[in-house]
N, CA, C and O of each residue as an XYZ file, in Angstrom:
560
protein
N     -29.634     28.944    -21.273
C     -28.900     28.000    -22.064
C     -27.480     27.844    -21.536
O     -26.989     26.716    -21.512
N     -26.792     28.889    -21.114
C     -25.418     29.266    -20.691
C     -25.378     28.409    -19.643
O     -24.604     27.452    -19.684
N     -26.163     28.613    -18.609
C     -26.002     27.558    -17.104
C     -26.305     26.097    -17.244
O     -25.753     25.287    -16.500
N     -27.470     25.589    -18.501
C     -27.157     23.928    -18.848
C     -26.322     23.771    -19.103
O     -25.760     22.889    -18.453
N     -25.517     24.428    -20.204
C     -23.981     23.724    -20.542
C     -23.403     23.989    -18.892
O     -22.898     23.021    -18.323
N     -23.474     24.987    -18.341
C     -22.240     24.794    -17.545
C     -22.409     23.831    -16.197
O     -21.532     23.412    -15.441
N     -23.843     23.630    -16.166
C     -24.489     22.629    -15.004
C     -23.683     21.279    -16.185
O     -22.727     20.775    -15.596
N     -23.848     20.784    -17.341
C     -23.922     19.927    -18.116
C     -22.120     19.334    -17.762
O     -21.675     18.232    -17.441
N     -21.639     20.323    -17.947
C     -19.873     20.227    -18.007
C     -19.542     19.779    -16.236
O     -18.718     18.922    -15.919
N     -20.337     20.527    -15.299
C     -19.771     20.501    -14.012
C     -20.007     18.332    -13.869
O     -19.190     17.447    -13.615
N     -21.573     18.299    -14.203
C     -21.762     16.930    -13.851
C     -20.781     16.038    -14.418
O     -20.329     15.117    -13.737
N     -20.256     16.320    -16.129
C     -19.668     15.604    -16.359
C     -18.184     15.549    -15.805
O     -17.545     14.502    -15.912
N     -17.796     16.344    -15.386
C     -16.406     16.936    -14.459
C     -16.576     15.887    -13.165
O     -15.886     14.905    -12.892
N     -17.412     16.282    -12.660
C     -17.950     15.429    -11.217
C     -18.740     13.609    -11.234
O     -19.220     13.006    -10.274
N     -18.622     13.174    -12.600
C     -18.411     11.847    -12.699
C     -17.144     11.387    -12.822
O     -16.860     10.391    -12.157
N     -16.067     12.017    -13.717
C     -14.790     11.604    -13.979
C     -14.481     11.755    -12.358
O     -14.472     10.751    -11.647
N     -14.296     12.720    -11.966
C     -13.936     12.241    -10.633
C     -14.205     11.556     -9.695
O     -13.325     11.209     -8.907
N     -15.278     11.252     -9.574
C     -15.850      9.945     -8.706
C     -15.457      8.643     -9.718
O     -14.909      7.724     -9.109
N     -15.610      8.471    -10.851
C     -14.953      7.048    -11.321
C     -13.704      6.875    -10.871
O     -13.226      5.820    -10.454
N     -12.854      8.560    -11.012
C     -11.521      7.934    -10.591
C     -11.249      7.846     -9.150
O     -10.138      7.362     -8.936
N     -11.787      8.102     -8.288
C     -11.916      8.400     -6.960
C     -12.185      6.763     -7.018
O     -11.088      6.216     -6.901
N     -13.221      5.806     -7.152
C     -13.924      4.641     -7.289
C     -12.878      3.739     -7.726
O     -12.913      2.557     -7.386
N     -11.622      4.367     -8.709
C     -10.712      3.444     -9.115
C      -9.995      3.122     -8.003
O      -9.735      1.946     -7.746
N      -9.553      4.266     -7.133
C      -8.781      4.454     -6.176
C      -9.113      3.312     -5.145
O      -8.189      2.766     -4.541
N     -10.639      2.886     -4.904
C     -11.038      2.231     -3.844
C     -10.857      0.548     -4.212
O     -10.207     -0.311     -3.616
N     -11.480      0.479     -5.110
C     -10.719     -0.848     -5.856
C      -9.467     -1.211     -5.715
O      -9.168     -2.357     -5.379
N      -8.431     -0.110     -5.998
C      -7.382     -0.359     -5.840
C      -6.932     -0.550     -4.318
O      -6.137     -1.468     -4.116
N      -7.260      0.048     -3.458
C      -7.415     -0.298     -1.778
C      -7.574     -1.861     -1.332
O      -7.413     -2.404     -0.239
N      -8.003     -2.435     -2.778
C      -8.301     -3.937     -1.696
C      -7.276     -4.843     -0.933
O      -6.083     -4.541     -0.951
N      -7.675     -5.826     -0.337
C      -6.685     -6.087      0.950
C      -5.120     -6.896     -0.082
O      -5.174     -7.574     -1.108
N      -4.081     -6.524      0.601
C      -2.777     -6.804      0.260
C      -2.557     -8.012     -0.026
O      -1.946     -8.500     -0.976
N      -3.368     -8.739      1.308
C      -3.035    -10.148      1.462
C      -3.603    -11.297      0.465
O      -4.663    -11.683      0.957
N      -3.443    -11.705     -0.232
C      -3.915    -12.193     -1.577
C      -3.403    -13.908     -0.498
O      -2.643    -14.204      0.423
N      -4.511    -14.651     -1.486
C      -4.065    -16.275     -0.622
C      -2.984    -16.616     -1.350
O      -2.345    -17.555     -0.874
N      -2.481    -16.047     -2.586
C      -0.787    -16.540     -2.899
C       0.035    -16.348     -1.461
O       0.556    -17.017     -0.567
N      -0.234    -14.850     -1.895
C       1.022    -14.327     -0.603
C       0.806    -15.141      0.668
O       1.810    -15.539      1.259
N      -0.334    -15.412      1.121
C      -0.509    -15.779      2.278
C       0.000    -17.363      2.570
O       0.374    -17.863      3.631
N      -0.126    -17.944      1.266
C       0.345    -19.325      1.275
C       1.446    -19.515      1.268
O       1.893    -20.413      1.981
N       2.327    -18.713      0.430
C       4.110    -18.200      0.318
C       4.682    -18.150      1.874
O       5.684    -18.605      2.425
N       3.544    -17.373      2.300
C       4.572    -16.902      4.186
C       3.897    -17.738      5.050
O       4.021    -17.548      6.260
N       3.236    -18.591      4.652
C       3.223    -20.150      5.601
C       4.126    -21.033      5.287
O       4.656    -21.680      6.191
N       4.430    -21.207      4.141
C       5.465    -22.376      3.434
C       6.645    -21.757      3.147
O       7.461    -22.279      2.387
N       6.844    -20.594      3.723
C       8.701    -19.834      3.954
C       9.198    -20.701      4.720
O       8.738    -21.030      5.813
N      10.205    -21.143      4.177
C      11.335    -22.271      4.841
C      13.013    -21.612      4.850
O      13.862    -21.508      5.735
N      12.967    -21.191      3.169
C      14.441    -20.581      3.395
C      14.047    -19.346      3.641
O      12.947    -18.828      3.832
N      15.768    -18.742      3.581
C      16.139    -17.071      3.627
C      15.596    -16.499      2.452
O      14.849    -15.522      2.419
N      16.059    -17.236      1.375
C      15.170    -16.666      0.433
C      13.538    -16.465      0.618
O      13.020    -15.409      0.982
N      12.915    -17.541      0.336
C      11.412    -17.099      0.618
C      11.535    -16.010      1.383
O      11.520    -14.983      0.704
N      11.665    -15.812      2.675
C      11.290    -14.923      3.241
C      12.089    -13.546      2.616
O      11.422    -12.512      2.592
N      13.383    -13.501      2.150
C      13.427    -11.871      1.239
C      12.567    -11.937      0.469
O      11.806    -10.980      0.614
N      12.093    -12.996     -0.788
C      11.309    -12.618     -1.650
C       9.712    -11.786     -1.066
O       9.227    -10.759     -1.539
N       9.023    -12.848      0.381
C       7.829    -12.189      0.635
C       8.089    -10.532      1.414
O       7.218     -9.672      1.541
N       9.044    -10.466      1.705
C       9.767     -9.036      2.517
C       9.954     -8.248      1.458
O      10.005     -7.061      1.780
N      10.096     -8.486      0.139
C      10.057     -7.475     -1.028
C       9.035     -7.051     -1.581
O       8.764     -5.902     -1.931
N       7.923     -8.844     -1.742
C       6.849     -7.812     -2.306
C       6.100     -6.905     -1.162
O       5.582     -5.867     -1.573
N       6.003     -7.185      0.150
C       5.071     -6.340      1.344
C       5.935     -5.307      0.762
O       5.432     -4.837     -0.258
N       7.327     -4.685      1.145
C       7.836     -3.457      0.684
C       7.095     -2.954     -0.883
O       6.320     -2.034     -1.145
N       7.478     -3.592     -1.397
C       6.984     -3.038     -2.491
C       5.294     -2.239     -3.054
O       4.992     -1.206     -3.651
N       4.246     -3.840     -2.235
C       3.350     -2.796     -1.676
C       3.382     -1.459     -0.941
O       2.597     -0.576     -1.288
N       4.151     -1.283     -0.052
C       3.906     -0.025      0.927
C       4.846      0.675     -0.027
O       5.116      1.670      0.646
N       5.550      0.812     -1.205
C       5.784      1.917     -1.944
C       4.734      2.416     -2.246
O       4.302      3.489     -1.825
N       3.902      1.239     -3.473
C       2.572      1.495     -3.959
C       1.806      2.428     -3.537
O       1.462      3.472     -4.090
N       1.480      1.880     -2.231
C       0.157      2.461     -1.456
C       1.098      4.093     -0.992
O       0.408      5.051     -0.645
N       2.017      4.181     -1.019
C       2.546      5.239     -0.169
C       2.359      6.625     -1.261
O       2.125      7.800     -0.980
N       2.598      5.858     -2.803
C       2.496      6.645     -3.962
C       0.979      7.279     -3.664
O       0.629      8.451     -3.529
N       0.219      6.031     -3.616
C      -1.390      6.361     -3.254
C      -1.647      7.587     -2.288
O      -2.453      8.506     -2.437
N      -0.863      7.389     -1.388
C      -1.082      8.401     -0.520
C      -0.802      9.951     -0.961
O      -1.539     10.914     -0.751
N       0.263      9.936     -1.524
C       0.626     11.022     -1.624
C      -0.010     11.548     -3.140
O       0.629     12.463     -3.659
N      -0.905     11.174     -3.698
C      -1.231     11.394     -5.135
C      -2.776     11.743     -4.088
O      -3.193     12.870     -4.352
N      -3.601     11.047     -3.064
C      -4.891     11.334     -2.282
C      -4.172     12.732     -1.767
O      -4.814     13.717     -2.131
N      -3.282     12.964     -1.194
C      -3.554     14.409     -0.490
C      -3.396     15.375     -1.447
O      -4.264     16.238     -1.320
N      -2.761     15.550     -2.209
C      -2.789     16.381     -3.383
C      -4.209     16.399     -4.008
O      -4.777     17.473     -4.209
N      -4.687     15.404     -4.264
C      -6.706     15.894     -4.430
C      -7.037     16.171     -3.382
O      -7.889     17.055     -3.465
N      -6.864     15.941     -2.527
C      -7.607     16.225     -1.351
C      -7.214     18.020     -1.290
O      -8.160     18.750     -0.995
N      -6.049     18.585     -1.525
C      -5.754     19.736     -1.535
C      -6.478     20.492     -2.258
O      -7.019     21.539     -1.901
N      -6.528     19.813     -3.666
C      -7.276     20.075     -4.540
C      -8.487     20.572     -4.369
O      -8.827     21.617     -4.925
N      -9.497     19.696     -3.366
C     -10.913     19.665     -3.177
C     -10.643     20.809     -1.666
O     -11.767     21.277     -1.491
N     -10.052     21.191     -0.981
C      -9.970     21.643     -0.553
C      -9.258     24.057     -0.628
O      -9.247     25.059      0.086
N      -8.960     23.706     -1.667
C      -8.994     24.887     -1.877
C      -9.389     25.486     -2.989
O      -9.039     26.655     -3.153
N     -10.125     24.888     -3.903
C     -10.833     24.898     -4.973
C     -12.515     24.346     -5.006
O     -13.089     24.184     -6.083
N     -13.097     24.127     -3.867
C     -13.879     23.800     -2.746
C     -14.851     24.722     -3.575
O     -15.738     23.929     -3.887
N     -15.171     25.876     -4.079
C     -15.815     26.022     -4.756
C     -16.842     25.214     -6.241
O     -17.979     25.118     -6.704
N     -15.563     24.845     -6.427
C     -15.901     23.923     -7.877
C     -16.855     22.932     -7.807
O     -17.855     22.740     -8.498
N     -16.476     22.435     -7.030
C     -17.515     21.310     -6.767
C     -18.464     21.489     -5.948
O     -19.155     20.481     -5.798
N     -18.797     22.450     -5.308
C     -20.426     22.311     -5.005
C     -20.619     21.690     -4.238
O     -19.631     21.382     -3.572
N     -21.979     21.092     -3.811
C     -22.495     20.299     -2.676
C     -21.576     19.781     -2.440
O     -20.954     20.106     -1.428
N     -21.071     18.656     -3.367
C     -20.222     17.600     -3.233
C     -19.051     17.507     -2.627
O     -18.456     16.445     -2.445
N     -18.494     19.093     -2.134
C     -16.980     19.469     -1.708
C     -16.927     18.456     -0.594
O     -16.376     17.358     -0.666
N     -17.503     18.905      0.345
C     -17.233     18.509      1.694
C     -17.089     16.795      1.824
O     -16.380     16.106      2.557
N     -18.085     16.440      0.777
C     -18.422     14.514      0.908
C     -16.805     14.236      0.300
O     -16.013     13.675      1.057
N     -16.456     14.554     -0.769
C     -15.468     14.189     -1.706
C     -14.076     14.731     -0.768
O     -13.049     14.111     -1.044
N     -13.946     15.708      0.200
C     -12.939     15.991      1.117
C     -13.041     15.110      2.111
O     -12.047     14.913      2.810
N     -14.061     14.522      2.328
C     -14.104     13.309      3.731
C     -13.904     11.891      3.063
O     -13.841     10.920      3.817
N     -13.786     11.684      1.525
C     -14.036     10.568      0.998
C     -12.419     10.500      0.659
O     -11.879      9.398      0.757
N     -11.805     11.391      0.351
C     -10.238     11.815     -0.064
C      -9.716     11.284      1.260
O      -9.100     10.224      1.155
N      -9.820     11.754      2.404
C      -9.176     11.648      3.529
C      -9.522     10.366      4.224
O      -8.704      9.939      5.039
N     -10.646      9.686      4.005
C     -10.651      8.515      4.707
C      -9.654      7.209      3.679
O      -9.041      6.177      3.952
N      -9.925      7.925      2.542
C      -8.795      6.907      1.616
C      -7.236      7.127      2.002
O      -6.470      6.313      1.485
N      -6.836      7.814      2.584
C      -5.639      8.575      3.054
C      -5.554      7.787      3.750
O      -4.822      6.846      3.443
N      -6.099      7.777      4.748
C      -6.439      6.910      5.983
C      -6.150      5.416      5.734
O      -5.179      5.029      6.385
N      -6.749      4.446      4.945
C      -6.758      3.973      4.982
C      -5.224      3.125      3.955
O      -4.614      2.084      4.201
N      -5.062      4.082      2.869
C      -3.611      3.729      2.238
C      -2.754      3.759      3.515
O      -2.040      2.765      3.649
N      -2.657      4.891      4.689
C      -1.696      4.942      5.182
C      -1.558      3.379      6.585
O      -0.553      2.860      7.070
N      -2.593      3.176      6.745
C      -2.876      1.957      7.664
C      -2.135      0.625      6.653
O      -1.404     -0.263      7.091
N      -2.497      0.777      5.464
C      -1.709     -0.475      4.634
C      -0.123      0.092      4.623
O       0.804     -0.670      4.894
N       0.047      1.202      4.355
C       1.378      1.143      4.511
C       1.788      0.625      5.429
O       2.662     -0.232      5.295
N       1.397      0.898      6.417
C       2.185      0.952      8.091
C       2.394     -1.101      8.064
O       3.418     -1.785      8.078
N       1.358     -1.378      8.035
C       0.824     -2.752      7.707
C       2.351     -3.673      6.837
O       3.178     -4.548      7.094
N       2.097     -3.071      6.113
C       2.646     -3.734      4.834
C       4.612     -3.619      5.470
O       5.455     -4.516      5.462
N       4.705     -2.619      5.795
C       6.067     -2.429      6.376
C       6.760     -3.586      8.014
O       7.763     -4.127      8.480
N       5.090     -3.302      8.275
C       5.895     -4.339      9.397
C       5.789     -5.868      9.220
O       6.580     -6.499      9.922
N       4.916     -6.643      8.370
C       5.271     -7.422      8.148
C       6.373     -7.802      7.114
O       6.642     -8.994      6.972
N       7.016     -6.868      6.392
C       8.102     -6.905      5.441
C       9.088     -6.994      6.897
O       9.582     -8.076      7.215
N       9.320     -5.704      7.759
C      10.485     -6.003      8.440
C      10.058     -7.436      9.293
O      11.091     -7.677      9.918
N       9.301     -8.252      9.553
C       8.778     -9.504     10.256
C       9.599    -10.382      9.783
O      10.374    -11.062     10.455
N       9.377    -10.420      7.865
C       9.868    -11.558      6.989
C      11.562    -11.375      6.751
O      12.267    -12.327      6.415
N      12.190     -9.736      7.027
C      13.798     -9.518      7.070
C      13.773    -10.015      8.384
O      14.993    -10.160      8.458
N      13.439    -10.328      9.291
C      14.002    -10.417     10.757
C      14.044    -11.915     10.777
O      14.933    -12.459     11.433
N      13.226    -12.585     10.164
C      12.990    -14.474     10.222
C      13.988    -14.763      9.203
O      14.715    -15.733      9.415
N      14.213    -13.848      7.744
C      15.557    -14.326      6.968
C      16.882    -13.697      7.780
O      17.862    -14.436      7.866
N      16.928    -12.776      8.193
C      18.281    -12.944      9.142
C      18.703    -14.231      9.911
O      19.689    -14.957      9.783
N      17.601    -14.276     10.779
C      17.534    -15.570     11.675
C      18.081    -16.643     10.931
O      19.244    -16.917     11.229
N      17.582    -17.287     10.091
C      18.049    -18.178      9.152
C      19.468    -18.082      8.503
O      20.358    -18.910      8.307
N      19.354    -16.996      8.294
C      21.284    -16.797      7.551
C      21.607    -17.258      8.593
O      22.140    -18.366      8.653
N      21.322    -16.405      9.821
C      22.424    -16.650     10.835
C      22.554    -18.209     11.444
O      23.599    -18.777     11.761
N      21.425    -18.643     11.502
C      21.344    -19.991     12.064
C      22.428    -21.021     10.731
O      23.276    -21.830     11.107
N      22.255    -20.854      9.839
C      22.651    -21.364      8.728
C      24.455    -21.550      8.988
O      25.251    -22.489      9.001
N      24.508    -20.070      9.174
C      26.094    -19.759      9.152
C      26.657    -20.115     10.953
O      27.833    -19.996     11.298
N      25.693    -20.486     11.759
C      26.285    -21.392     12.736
C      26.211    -23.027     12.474
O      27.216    -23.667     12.782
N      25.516    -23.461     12.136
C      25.318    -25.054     11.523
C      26.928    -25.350     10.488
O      27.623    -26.345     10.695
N      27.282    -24.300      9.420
C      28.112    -24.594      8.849
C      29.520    -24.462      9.150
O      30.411    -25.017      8.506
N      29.693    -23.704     10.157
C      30.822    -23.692     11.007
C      31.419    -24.864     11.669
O      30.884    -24.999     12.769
N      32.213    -25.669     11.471
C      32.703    -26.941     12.055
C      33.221    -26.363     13.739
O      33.612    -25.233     14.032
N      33.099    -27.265     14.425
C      33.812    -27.128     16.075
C      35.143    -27.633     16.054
O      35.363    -28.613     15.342
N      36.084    -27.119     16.728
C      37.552    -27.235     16.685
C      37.779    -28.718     16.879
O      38.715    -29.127     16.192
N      37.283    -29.491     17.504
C      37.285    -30.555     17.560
C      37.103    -31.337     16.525
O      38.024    -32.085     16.197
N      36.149    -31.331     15.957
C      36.174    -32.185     14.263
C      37.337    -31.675     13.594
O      38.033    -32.546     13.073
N      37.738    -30.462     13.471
C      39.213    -30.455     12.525
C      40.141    -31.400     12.840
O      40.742    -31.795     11.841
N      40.636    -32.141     14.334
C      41.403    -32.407     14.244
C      42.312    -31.653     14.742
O      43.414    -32.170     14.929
N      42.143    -30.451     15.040
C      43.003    -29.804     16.027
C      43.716    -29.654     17.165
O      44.324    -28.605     17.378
């Protein structure tokens, strides 16, 4: 009777974690949403482009949180590797390929943020040469 409950408790232990593990992957889906994507075709000013350079940053906080909340389970499943049973090893390769893959969106997400600061510089700067008069029009 003692080992159903405790077979009973482990399974239910080892669904919560795969749902939330499952939340995790959902949450992985791709960054690029056709808003965003339509936003950084039709960036014209400096603005647009800080605004789309904030949210990519802001993603790669996100995902970076992600990351660092996956290795901590992953630690988890890894030195407590007992607990879970068969399942250790799948759920330590399933932890780490999500690692993997938050950290590829980070990387991602950062360089097209610095892409969209480097095209709004450009623009300030182009801006702030256009508005500069030549000594000659003053009248000088």
């Amino acid at each position: 009777m003692k080992t159903k409950f405790g077979n009973a408790v482990a399974a239910l232990s080892m669904i919560g974690i795969l749902v939330s593990a499952s939340s995790s992957v959902v949450a992985a889906q791709p960054i690029d949403t056709p808003e965003i994507r339509a936003a950084a075709q039709n960036a014209v000013t400096r603005s647009d482009h800080e605004s789309i350079a904030k949210y990519y940053e802001n993603t790669a906080a996100q995902m970076q949180a992600k990351v660092k909340e996956q290795k901590e389970l992953l630690e988890q499943y890894e030195n407590k590797s007992y607990l879970y049973g068969r399942q250790a090893q799948d759920l330590q390769s399933h932890t780490s390929a999500l690692i993997r893959d938050y950290e590829k969106s980070v990387e991602a997400s950062t360089k097209v943020a610095a892409q969209h600061r480097q095209m709004a510089a450009k623009l300030n700067q182009n801006h702030a040469a256009n508005t500069q008069l030549p000594e000659s029009a003053t009248g000088l």
